[in-house]
VMD Tcl script that draws the C-alpha trace (Angstrom):
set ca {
  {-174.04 45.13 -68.16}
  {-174.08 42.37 -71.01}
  {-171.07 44.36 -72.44}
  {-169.38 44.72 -69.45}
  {-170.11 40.97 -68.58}
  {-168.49 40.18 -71.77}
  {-164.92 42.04 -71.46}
  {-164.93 40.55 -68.29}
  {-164.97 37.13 -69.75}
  {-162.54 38.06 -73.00}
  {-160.08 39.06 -70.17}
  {-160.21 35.92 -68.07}
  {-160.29 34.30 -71.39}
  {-157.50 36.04 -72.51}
  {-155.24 35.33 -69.12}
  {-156.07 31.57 -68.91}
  {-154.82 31.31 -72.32}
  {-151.65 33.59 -71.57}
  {-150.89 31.49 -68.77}
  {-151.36 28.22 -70.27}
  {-149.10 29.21 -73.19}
  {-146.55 30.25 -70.32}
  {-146.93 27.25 -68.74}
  {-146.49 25.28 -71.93}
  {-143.77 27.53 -72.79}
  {-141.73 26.57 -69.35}
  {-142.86 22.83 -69.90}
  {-140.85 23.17 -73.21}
  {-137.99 25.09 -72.00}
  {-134.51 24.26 -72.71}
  {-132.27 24.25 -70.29}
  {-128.54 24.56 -71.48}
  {-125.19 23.71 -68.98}
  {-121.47 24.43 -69.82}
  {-119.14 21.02 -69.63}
  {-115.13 22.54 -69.67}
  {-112.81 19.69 -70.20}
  {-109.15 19.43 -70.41}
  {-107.76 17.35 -73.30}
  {-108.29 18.21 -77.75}
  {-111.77 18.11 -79.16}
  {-109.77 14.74 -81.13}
  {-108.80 12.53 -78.19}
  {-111.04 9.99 -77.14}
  {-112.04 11.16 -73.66}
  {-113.68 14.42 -75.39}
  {-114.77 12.65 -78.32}
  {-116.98 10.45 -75.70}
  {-117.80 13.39 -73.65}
  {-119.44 15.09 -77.22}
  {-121.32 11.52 -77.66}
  {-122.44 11.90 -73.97}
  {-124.33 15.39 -74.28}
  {-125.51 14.30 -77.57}
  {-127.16 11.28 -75.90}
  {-128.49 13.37 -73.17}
  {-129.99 15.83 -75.57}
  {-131.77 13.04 -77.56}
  {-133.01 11.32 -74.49}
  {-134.13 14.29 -72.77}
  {-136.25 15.36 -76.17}
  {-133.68 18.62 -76.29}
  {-134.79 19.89 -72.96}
  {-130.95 19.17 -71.77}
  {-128.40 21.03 -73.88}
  {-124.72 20.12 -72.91}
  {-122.05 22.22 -74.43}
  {-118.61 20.28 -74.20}
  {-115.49 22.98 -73.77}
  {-112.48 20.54 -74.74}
  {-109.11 21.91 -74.51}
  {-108.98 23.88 -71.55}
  {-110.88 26.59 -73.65}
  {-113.49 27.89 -71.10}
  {-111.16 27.06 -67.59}
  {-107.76 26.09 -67.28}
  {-107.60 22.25 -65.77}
  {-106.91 23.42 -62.06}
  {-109.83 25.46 -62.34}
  {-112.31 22.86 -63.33}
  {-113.50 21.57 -60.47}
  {-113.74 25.15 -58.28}
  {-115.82 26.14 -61.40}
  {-118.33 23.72 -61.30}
  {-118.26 23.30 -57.18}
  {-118.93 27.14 -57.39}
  {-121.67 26.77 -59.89}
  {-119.84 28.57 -62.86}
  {-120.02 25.38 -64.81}
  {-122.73 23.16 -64.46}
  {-120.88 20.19 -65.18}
  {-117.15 19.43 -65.92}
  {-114.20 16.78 -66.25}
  {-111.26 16.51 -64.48}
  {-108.76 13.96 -64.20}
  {-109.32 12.28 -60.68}
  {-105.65 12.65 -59.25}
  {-105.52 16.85 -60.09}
  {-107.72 16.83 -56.76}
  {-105.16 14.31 -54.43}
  {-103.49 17.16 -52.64}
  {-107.19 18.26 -51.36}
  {-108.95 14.81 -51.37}
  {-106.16 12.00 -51.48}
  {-108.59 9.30 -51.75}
  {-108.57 10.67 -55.74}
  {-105.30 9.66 -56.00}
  {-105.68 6.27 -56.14}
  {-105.40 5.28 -59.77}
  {-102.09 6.76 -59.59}
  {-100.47 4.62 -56.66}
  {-97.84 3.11 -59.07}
  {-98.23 -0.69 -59.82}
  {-101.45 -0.86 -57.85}
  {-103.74 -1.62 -60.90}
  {-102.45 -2.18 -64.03}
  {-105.20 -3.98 -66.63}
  {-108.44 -2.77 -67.57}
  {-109.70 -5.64 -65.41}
  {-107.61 -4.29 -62.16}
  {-108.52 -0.88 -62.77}
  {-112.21 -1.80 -62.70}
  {-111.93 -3.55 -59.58}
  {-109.78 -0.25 -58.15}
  {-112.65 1.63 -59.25}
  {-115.94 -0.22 -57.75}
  {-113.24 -0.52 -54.40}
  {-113.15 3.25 -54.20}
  {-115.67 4.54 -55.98}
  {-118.55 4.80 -52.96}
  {-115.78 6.77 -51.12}
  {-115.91 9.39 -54.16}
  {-118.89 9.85 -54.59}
  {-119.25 10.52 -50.58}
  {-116.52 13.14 -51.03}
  {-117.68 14.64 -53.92}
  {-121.21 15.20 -52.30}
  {-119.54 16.87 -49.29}
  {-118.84 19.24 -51.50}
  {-122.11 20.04 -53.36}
  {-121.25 17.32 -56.49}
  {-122.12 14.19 -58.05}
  {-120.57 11.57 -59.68}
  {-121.46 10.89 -63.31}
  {-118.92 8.59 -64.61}
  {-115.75 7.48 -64.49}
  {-113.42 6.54 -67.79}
  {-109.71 5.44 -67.46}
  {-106.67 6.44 -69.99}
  {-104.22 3.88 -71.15}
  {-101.82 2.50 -68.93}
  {-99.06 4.84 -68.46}
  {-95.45 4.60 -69.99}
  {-92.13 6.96 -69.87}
  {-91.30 9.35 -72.68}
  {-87.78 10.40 -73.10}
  {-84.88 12.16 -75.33}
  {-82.81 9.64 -74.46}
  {-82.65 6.10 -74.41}
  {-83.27 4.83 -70.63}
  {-81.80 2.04 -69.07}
  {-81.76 2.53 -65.24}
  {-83.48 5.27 -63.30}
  {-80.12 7.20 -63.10}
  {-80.13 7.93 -66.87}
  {-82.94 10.45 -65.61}
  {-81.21 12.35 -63.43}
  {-81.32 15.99 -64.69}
  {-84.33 15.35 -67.26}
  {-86.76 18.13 -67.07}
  {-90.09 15.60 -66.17}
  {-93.05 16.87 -67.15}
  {-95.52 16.40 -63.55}
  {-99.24 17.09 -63.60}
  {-100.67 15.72 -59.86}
  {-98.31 14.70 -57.20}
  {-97.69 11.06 -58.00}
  {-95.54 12.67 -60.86}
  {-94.06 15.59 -59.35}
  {-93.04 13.00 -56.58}
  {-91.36 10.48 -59.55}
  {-89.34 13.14 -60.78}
  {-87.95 14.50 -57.41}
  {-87.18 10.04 -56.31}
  {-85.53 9.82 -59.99}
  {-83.74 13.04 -59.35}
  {-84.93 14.81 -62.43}
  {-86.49 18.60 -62.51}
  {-90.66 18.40 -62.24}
  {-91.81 21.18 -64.04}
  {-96.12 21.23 -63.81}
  {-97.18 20.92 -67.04}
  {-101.44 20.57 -68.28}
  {-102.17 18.59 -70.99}
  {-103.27 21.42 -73.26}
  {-99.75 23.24 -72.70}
  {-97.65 19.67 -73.18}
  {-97.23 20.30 -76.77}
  {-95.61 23.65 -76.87}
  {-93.78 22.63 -73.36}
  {-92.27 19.83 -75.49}
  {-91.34 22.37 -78.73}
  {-89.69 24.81 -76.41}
  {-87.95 22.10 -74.74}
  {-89.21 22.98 -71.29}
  {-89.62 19.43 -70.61}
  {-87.90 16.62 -72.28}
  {-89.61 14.02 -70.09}
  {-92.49 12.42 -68.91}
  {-94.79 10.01 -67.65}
  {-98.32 9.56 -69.50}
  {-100.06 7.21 -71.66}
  {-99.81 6.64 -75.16}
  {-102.84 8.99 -76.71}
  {-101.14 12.19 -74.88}
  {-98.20 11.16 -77.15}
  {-99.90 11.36 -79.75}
  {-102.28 14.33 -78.77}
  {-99.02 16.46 -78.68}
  {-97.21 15.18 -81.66}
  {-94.48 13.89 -79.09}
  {-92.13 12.25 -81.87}
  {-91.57 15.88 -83.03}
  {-89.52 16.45 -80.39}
  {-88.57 12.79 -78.38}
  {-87.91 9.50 -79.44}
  {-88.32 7.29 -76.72}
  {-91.59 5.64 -75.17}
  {-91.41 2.48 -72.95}
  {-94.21 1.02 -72.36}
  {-94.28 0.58 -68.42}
  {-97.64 0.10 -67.34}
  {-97.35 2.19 -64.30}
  {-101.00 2.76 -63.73}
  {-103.86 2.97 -65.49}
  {-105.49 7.01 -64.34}
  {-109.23 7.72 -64.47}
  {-111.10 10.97 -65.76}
  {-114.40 11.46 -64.02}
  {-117.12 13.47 -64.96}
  {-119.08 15.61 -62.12}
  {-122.01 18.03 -61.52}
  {-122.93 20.34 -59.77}
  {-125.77 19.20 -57.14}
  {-127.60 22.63 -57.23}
  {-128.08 22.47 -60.98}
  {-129.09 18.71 -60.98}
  {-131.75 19.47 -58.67}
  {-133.22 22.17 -61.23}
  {-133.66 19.28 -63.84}
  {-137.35 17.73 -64.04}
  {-137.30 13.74 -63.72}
  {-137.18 13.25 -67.00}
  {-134.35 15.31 -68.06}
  {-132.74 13.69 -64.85}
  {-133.12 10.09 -65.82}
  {-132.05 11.39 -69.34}
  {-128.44 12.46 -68.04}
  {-127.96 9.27 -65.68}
  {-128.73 6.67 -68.54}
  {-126.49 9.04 -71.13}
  {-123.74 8.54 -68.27}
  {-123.99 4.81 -67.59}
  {-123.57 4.53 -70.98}
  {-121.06 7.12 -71.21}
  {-119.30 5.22 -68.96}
  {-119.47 1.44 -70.71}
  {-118.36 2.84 -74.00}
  {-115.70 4.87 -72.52}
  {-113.67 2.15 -71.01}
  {-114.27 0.04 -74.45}
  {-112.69 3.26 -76.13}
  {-109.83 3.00 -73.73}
  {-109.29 -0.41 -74.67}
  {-108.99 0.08 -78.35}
  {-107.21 3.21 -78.26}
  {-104.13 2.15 -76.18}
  {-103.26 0.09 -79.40}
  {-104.29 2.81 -81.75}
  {-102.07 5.39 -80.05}
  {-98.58 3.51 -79.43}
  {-99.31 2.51 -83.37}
  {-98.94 6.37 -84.01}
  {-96.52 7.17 -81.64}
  {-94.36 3.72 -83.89}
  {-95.84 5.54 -87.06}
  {-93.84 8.63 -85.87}
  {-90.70 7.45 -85.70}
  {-90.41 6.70 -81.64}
  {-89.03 3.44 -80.21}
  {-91.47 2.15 -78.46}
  {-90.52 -0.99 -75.78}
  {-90.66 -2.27 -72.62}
  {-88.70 -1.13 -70.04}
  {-85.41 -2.61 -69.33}
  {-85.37 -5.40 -66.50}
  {-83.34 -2.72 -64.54}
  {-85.27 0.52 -65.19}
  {-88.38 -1.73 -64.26}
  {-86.88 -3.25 -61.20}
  {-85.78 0.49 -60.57}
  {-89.87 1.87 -60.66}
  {-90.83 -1.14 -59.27}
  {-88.78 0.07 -55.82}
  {-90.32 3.84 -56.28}
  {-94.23 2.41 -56.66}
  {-93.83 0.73 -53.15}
  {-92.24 4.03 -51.65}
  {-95.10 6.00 -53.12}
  {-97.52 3.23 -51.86}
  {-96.55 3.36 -48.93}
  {-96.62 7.31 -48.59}
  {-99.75 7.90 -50.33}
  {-101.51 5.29 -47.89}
  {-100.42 7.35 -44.88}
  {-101.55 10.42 -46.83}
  {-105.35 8.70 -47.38}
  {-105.28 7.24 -43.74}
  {-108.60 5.38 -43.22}
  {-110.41 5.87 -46.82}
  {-107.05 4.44 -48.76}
  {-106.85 1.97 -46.87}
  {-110.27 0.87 -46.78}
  {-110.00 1.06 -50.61}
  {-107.04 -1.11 -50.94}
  {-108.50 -3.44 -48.69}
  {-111.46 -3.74 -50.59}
  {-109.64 -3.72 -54.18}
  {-107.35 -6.58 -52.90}
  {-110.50 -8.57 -51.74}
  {-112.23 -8.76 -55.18}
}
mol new
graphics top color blue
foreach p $ca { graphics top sphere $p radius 0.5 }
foreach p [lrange $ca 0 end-1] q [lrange $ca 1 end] { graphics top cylinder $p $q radius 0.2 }
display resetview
């Protein structure tokens, strides 16, 4: 009996300490998420994304392991958001006005002339920004943060002086605000991601476009055209999203770890923004491009197509673009 009595114990003994190791095991556990993006490991938006997850990891004592994807390398750009709605990514970042044509109320960082400083685009942001996050969680997703890119200018072959020296450019479009431009300035959209711009622009599929001054230099543009003026259209936003389902997996901890890497994400982001629309038209000058402002005429000329897209894209948003604008204009 004494003997039995004992193996009884050494097999309790031996469970209780099996299951506490378990248990410590899980309490240790890393959990690890995929992050695609759609821009170079080198631009600024991915560099801050890389800073993000490393923040996340240190905060979160390596429990949350982020793996940034830059370059469209594990989904194309149109895929993004499907992927991480759908649960194939955990996370991801997408530029706000890819989604328009499904959720217009992202579009409107693009509505030309709308916002055009850092300061503006703030203000456009904290207008709209309760009215993303409400779509976004219709649809299983959260907001992390939002960053914007440098105001956006026109690249050309050509020198530009009125919007008819476009006609018959092949204009690069990549959400509907620029597939619309090219059809009002009567050149040839072609849809063009960021990670395909630079061999679009060697193969002289497009020989035009509208974008900010670090996609110039992202894809080399001086290699193949010469002209950049400096328009300050709008200034677009990326945001960064996850997936509801696999927030809800995280402990507390690891939770409050991601939020705090975001706001700061966030903060830094827009700072990077700041200094790197003077960086990047200082390369694009460094490559040989002329870079200026648009003539009195071409601007007077985009100035007349940002209130016809205004106006359409507010009939497109109905009662969420307008509350938006309303609020943006009252701050």
């Amino acid at each position: 009996m004494a003997w039995k009595t004992w193996l009884s114990a050494a097999v309790l003994s031996a469970a209780l300490v099996g299951g506490n190791a378990l248990v410590a095991t899980n309490a240790g556990a890393q959990t690890k998420w995929d992050l695609p993006a759609g821009y170079p490991a080198t631009n600024f938006h991915s560099k801050n994304l890389q800073l993000f997850a490393d923040d996340v990891k240190k905060l979160s004592n390596g429990k949350l392991d982020i793996t940034i994807h830059p370059g469209a390398s594990l989904f194309k750009v149109p895929e993004i958001k499907r992927a991480v709605q759908t649960g194939q990514a955990q996370a991801g970042e997408l530029l706000m006005s890819n989604v328009e044509n499904e959720i217009p109320i992202f579009g409107i960082d693009t509505v030309p002339f709308l916002a055009t400083s850092y300061d503006d685009a703030m203000k456009l942001y904290k207008a709209s920004k309760p009215i993303i996050e409400k779509k976004l969680q219709a649809q299983g997703m959260t907001l992390l943060y939002v960053v914007p890119w440098p105001a956006q200018g026109i690249y050309a072959n050509k020198e530009l002086k009125t919007l008819d020296d476009m006609k018959g450019l092949k204009f690069r479009a990549y959400n509907p605000a620029t597939s619309r431009i090219a059809e009002l300035v009567g050149a040839q959209p072609v849809t063009i991601q960021a990670a395909e711009l630079a061999q679009a622009l060697a193969t002289g599929t497009v020989n035009s476009f509208i974008s900010s001054p670090s996609t110039g230099r992202d894809s080399k543009v001086w290699e193949s055209l010469k002209y950049f003026y400096d328009a300050q259209a709008w200034l677009p936003k990326d945001m960064v999203f996850v997936n509801n389902e696999a927030l809800g997996k995280l402990d507390a901890a690891s939770k409050k770890a991601l939020m705090d890497a975001a706001a700061a994400a966030e903060t830094r982001g827009w700072q990077l923004s700041k200094a790197e629309a003077d960086d990047a038209k200082a390369a694009l000058i460094k490559g040989g491009m002329t870079v200026q402002p648009p003539s009195p005429e071409l601007a007077a000329g985009f100035k007349k197509i940002g209130e016809t897209l205004a106006a359409e894209w507010l009939k497109k948003a109905g009662a969420d673009g307008e509350a938006a604008v309303a609020a943006y204009k009252k701050m």
